[in-house]
C-alpha positions in Angstrom: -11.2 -17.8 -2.7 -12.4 -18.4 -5.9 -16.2 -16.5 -7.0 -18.5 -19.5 -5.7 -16.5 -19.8 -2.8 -18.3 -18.2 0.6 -16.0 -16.6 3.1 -17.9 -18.2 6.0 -17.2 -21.6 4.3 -13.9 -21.2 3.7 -12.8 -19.8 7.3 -14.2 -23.3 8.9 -12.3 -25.5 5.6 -9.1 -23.3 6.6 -9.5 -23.8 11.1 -10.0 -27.6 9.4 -6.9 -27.7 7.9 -4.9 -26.2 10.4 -6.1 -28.5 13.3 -4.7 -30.9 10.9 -1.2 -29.6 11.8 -1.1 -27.1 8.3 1.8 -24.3 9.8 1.0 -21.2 7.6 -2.2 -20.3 5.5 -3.1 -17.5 3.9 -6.8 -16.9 3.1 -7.4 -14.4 0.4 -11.0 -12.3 0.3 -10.6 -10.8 -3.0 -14.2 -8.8 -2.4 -12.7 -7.6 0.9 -9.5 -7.0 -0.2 -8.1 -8.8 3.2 -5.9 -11.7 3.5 -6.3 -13.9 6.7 -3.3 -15.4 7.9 -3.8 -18.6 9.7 -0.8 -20.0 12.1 -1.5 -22.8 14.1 -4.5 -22.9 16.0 -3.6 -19.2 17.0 -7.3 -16.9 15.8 -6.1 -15.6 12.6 -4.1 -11.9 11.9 -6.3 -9.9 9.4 -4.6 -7.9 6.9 -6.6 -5.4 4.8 -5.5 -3.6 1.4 -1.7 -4.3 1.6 0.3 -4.4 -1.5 1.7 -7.7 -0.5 2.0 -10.3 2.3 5.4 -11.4 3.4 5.6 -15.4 4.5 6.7 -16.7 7.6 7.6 -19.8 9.3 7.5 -22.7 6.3 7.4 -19.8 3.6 9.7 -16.8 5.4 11.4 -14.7 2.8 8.7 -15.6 0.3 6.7 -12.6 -0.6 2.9 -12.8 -2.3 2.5 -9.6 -4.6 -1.1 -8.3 -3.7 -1.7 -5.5 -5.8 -2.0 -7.7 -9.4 -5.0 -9.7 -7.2 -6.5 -6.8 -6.3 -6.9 -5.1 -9.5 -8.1 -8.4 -11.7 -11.2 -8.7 -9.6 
């Protein structure tokens, strides 16, 4: 999410996309310091202050570095 975005915003945009057949997204709340992963129309997994998130499905053995997000903001 970028500074303007709102998290309550960008949680419908994300359901939009993935009713729109979008396998994997990850939704990152800098200012929460969580990521919510999105898979299919499944309710999304919250994961809060981990050092990274590790892909899966479309993206599996890609891992997102967390900690260099966390401490720019």
């Amino acid at each position: 999410m970028s500074p303007s975005d709102r998290l309550a915003a960008a949680k419908k945009k994300m359901r939009l996309w993935m009713s729109n057949g979008v396998d994997l997204g990850w939704l990152i709340d800098g200012d929460n310091r969580t990521v919510h992963v999105y898979r299919g129309t499944a309710d999304p997994r919250i994961v809060a202050n981990a050092d990274s998130v590790e892909g899966e499905g479309p993206v599996a053995g890609f891992v997102l570095p967390l900690t260099a997000i966390w401490d720019g903001l």
